[in-house]
N, C-alpha and C positions, 0 to 999 in steps of 0.2 A: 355277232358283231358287238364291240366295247362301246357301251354306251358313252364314252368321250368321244368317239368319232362320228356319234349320231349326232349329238346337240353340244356343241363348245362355242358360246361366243366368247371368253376370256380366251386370250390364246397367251394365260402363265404371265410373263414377261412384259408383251406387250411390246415386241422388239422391232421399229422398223426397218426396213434392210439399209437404208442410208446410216442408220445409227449401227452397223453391225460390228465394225470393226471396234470401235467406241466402246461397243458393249464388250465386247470379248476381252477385252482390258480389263474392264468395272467389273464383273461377274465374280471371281474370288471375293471382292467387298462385300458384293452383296448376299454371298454363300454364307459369309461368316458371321454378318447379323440376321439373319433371317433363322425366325424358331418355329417350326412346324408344332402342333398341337393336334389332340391325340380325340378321339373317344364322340366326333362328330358329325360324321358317316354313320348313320343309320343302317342296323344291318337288316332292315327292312326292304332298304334300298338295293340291296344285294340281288335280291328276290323277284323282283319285277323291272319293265322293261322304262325308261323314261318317256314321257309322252311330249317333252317340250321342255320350254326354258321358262321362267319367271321373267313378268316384265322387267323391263330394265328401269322401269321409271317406277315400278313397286315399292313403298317405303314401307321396312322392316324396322319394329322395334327391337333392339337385340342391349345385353348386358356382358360387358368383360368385365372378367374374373380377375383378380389377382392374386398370389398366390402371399400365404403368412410367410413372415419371417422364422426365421432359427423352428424349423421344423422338427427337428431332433427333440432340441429342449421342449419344443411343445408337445410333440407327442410323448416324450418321456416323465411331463409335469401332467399329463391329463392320465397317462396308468396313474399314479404317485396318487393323484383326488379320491381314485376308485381303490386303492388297494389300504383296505385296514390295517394293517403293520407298517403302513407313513407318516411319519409329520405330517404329509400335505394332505391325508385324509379329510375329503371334504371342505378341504379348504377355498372354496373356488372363488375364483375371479369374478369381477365386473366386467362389463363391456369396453370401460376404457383402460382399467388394467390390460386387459387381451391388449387390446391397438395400439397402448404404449409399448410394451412388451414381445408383440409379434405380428401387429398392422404394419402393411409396408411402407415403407417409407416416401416420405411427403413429396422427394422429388420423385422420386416413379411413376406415381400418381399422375402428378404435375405434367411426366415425361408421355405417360398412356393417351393424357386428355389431347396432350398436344398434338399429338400424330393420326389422333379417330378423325381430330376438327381439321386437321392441314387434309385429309385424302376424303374431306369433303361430308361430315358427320356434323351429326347436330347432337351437343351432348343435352340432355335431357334431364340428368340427376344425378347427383354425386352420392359419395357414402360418409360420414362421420368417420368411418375407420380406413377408408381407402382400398376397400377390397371389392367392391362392385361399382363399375361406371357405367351409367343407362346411356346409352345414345340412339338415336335416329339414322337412320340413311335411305339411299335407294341402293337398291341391289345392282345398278351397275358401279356402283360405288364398294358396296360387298364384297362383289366377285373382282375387283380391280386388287383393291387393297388386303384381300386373304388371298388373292392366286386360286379360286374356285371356280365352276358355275355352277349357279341355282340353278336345277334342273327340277323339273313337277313329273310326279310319278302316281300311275293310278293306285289308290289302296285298295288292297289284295281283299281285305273283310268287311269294307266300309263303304258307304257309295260317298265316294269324297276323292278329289287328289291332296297328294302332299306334295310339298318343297322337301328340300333336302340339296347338300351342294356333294357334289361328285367325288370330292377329294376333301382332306383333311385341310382345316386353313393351316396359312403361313403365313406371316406378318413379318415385314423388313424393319423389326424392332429390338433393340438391347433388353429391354425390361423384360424379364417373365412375365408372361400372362399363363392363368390357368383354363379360364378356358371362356368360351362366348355362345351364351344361352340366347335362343331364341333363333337358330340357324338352320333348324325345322321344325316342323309340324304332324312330324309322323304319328306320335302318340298326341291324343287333346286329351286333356282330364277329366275324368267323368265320378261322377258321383259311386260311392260303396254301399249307396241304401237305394229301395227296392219298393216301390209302393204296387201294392196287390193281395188280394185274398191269398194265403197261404195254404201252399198243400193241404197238409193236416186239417186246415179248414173245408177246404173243395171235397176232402176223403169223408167229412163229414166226422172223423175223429175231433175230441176235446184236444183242445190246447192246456198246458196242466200249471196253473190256470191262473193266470191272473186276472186284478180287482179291473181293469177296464172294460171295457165296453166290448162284447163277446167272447169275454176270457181273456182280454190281451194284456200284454204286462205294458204299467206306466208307473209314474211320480213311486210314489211309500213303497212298489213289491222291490224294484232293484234292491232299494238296501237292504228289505225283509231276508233277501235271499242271499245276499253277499257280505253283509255287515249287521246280522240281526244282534239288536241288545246297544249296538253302538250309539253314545249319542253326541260323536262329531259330525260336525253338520256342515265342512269346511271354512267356517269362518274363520276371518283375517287371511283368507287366502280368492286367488284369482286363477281365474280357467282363462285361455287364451285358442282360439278356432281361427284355422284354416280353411277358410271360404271363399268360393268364385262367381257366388251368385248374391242375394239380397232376400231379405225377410219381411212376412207382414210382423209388424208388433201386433197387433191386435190377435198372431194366432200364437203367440208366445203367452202373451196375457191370459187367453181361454184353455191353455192347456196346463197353466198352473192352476187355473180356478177353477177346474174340473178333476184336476190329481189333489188338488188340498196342499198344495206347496204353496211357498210365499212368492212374492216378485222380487225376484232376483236383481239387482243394480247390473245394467246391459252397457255396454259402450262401445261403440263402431269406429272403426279406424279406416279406412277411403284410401286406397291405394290405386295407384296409374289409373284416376281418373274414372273410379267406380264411383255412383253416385248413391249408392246404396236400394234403389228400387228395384223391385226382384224381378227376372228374368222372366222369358214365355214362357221356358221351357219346367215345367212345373215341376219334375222328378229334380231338378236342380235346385229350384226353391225351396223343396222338399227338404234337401238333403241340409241345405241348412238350418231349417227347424228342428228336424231330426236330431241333429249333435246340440244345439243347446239346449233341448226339450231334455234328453239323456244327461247332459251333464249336472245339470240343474235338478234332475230327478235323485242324483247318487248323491248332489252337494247344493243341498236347498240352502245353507247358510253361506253361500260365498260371498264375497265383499263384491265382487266384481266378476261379469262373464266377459269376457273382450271379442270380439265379432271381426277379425281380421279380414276385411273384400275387396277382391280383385275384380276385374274383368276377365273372363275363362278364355285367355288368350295368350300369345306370344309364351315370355318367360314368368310371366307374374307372380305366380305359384313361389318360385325363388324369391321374389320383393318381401313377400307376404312372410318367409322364413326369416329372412335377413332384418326385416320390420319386429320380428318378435322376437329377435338374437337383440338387435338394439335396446331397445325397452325393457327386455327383463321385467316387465311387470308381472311376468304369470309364471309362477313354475311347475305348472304343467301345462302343457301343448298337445292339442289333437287336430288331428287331420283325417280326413272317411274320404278323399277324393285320389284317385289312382293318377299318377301320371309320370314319365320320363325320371328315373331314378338313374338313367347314364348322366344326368346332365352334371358335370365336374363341378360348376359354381355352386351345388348345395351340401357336397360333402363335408366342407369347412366348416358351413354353418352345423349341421348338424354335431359335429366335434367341438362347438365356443356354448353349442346349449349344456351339453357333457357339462364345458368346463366353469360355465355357470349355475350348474346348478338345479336345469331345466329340463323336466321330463319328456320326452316326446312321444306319443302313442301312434302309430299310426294304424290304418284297418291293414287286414293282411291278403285284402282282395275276397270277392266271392265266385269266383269260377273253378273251384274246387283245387286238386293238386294240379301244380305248377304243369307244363308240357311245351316245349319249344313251340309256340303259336299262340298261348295264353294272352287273354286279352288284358288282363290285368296280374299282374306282380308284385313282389317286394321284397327286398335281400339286403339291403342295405345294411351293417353292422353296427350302426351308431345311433339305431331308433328301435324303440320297440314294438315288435310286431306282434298286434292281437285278433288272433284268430276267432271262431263263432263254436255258439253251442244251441242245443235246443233245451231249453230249461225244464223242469215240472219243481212244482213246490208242494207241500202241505198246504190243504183247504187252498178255499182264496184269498190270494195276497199272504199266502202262508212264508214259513219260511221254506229253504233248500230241502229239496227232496231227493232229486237224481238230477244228473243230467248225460246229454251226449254228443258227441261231435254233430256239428249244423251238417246236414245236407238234404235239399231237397227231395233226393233222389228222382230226379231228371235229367241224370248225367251231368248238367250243364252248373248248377250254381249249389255252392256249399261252401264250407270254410276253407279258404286261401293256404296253402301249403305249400313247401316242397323245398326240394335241395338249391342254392344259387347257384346255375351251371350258366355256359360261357351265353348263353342267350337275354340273360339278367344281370350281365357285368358280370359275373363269377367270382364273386367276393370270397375270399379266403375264411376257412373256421374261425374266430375271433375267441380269445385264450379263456373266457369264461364259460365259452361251449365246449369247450374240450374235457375229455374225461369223462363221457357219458355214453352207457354200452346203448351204438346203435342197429345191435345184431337182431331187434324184436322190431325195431320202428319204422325201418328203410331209411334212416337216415345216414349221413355221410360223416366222415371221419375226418375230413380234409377241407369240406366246402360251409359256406355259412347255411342252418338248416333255419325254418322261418314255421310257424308261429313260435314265439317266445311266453304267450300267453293269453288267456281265451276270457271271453264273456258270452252271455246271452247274444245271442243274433237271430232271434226269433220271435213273430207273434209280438214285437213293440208298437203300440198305439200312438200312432203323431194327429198332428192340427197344423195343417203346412196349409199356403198355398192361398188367403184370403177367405177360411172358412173350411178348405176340405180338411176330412178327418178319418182316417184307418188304419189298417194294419202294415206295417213296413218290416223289412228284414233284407239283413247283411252283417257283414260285421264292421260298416259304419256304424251300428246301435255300440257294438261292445266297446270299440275303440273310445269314445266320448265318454262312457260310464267308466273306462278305466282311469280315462284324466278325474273327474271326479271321485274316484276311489282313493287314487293319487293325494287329493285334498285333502282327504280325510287323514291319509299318512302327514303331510305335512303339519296341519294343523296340531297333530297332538306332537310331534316334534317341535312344534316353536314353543309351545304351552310348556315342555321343558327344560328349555334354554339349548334344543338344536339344532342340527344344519338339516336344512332341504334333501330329501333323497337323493334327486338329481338321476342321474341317469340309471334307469331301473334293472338293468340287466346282469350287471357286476352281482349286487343283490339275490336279484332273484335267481338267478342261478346256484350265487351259493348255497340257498335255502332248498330247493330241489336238490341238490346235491346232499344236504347233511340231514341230520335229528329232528331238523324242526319241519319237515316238507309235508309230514301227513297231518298237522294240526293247523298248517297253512294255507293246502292246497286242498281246490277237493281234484281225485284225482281222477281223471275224464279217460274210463278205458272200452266205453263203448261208442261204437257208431265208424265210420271213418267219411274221406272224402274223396274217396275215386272218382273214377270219369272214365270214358271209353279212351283216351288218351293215356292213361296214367297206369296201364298194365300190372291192376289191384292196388298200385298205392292209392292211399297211406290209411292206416287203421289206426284206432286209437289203441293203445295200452299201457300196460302199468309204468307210471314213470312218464318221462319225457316222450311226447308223440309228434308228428308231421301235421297233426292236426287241430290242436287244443297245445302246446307246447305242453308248459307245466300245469296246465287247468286254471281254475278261475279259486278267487279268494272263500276264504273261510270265514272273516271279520276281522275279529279283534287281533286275533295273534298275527294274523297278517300285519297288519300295521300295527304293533310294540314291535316286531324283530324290524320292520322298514324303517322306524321312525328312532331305531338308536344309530344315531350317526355319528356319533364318536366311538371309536373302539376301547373295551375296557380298559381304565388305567387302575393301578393296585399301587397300596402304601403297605408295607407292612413295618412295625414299630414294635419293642420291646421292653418294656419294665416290670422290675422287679419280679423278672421269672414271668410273665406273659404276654402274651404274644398277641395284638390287637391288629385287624383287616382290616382297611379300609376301600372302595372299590367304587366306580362312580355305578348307578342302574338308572335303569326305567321304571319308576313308581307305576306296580302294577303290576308288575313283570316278576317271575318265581327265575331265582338262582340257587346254585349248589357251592357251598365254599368246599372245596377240595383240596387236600395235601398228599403229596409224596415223600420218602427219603430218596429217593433213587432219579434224579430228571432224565435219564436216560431210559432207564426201565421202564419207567411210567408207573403201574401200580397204583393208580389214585384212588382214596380211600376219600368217600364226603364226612367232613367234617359238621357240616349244618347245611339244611333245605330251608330256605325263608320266599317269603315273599314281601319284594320291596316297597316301602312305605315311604319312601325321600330317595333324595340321593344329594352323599352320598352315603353306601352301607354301609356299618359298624359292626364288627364282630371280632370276636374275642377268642382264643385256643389255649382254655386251659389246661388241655391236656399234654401240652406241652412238652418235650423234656429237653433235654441239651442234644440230644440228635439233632440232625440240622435236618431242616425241613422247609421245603416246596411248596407253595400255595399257587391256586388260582381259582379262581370264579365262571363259572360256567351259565351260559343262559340255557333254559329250558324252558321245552314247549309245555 
């Protein structure tokens, strides 16, 4: 039996029979403004039977979307940021740049507000850029004005019902809308960190080994291990967290002054009505200690940590995006909390952080490889996804020794993987993942593969929770350590007069792909993260893996190749018979000046190996002769 014939109180229309003739008139009219909207049917909902309807008198807080202008030009001006052989390299935008340029326009806006509040909405909050409108309603007001019903459905893994509405809305409106978050509850967000004594601990095995408190790693090993020798410490730069719960301070305070870190400058932003006092639910309070404890561990010298907190409800999660797309105070962004990655109003944002400038990290889940039922995911193409590893160092609090793909091995929880297939949105391969043999990885040739890159997610020591303190893991640990590593790349890019990385993946990709990837990466080709689900995938090995992506950093050279953000420009100049180079670099950083006669051929013969001391570099080609001759500068690892 169709579950519309079980529970429908909207009956579409809402047509009386006195009005029928009436209607049969009006109905072409009303076919031709009315836009149906995609991607908000739960395919959860497919799966199980409906158990009833949502009161009518329920009030939903929900958010429409609007969609940017001149999408073409936008999308064609955010490759143009990312691709080094552009003018626009790096050139990015501000917030209000974007909304003048590709915010929709004031009367649509105007025209959205006016038709939520006429079919009986209470709007709640607007946007500066006119691309989200918060409003209030009751759901018999929902199901009137989208042509739905709210229907409650039992969850299939959860003891909980959800909402969800039966059909896809449709609104009798001219203006595009993209899409309206908050119209289920299928997925809740749940935290990517894990408070509990760790296998390797319960086996009675060392954890290999960090300086805290039973071997665990905190504050000085991260960087020991991932940036040894460095001494950026992210200043003049700002961390920015996606949070749905509340912190003690006093356990923020004891975990710097028990790591030997400094106190970090903290700043809270209170969004839909969060008050900032932390939640019962302790693994959730957890989970926010966790990411600043970690970010602040990689980037003890930040100017600023920004503590972004929602209520873990409705569409928040999205305010929280769109609050750190506006501000642009941070450019980098982490997020360790799993949640609703169909929801259309966040894809935008995530493509205005791109074109800002702004990093985004997110965890890559810990339920090991992906499998149509996984309870947490991520495939999104316009964030970066970082996977887990199990660390071992030299001594305690040593530096990098080995490492391997995170997994418990209890089937159930390891580092987040796997192909986007249609149960995850099925995001298409995205053009800087192309080009890499996936004949050894399991990975796919066609679809988005996910992690992009790995951290520790093992054996980290927190102080969450108004005094508790232990061991935690996920690859919430790694994701926060990567925004802080992030700082670190920023900061020596401004200290040189450059632009923000910005969006990490164009990047790192390249650098996996060329010369520089074994002095960048370490490269993670033991362990894997199957599950009884996952029919042997995914193993790590050489190169790119389903598990650890391109592995985790190496230090320094990782960030000089991240942090030249303008691509090499060359002068070459001639007097009296020689030939003088000039080339912008990265003080610090070893180049090769190189010539050819032949630009087709190639044949390049190095002219001088220097290492740069300014910029920009000066060099000279006495050997010159009236042959015409090809130069360039090459960087090396």
């Amino acid at each position: 039996m169709k579950k519309k014939a079980l529970f429908q109180r909207n009956q579409r229309l809402g047509i009386p029979l006195s009005g029928l003739l009436l209607t049969l008139l009006m109905l072409p009219a009303v076919a031709e403004q009315r836009q149906v909207l995609h991607g908000h049917v739960p395919r959860l909902a497919a799966q199980v039977q409906p158990i009833g309807l949502l009161p009518a008198t329920q009030k939903l807080s929900l958010a429409v979307g609007l969609p940017l202008r001149h999408q073409e030009e936008f999308e064609s001006l955010l490759r143009a940021i990312y691709d080094p052989g552009s003018p626009q390299y790096r050139h990015f935008l501000t917030p209000q740049e974007i909304a003048a340029r590709f915010g929709p326009a004031k009367e649509d806006y105007a025209a959205v507000m006016a038709f939520m509040q006429t079919n009986g909405f209470t709007v709640t909050g607007s946007q500066a850029d006119r691309t989200l409108l918060r409003v209030s309603g009751a759901v018999a007001d929902i199901e009137r004005t989208f042509h739905l019903n709210m229907l409650l459905y039992p969850h299939p893994s959860e003891l909980r019902t959800f909402y969800a509405p039966d059909v896809e809305p449709s609104l009798d409106l001219e203006v595009p809308v993209l899409g309206i978050s908050g119209l289920n509850n299928t997925i809740l967000p749940t935290p990517g960190g894990h408070s509990g004594t760790p296998l390797d601990q319960s086996a009675g095995v060392s954890p290999g080994a960090g300086s805290g408190p039973g071997g665990a790693f905190w504050g000085n090993d991260y960087r020991a291990a991932y940036a040894p020798g460095v001494t950026l410490t992210g200043a003049g730069q700002a961390i920015g967290l996606l949070e749905l719960d509340g912190y003690y301070t006093n356990d923020i305070a004891a975990y710097e002054r028990s790591a030997g870190l400094p106190n970090v400058p903290i700043r809270r932003v209170l969004l839909d009505g969060a008050s900032g006092t932390p939640d019962s639910e302790s693994d959730w309070v957890g989970e926010v200690s966790l990411d600043m404890e970690m970010a602040i561990s990689m980037a003890p010298g930040l100017s600023e940590l920004i503590v972004y907190e929602a209520p873990n409800c409705c569409y928040y999660w999205v305010d929280i995006l769109k609050q750190m797309q506006q501000d642009n105070a941070a450019k980098q962004l982490s997020c360790s909390w799993l949640f609703d990655y169909d929801d259309p109003n966040a894809e935008p944002i995530y493509k205005e952080f791109a074109m800002q400038g702004q990093s985004f990290l997110q965890c890559s889940g810990d339920y090991v490889a992906f499998y149509n039922g996984v309870s947490q995911w991520t495939a999104d193409t316009n964030v970066t996804l970082v996977g887990g590893t199990m660390l071992t160092v030299t001594g305690q609090g040593g530096p990098w020794a080995s490492e391997r793909a995170w997994n418990n091995g209890d089937g159930t929880h390891g580092s987040g993987g796997g192909i986007s297939s249609s149960y995850m949105g099925g995001f298409s391969i995205p053009s800087w993942q192309e080009g890499i043999s996936m004949a050894t990885n399991g990975g796919s040739t066609t679809e988005r593969n996910v992690p992009d890159v790995a951290m520790v997610a093992y054996d980290g020591w927190v102080i969450w929770n108004n005094g508790s303190a232990g061991w935690w893991w996920g690859t919430s640990i790694a994701a926060p350590l990567w925004a802080g590593f992030t700082a670190l790349v920023n900061q020596q890019a401004a200290a040189h007069g450059q632009l923000p990385v910005g969006f990490l993946n164009p990047a790192v990709y390249a650098i996996g792909k060329g010369p520089w990837y074994a002095s960048c990466f370490h490269d993670i080709t033991n362990g894997n993260n199957t599950n009884t689900h996952s029919s042997g995938l995914f193993e790590a090995v050489a190169g790119y893996d389903l598990c650890t992506g391109w592995g985790t950093p190496t230090g320094s050279n990782l960030i000089n190749v991240l942090s030249l953000a303008v691509p090499i420009t060359m002068e070459v100049s001639q007097t009296s018979g020689q030939v003088t180079v000039r080339w912008n670099a990265i003080p610090g950083q070893r180049y090769q000046l190189q010539y050819s006669t032949n630009l087709e051929g190639g044949n390049w013969q190095t002219l001088a190996s220097l290492t740069a001391t300014n910029s920009p570099v000066t060099q000279t080609d006495s050997s010159h002769t009236n042959a015409l001759r090809f130069y360039r500068a090459v960087l090396t690892p």
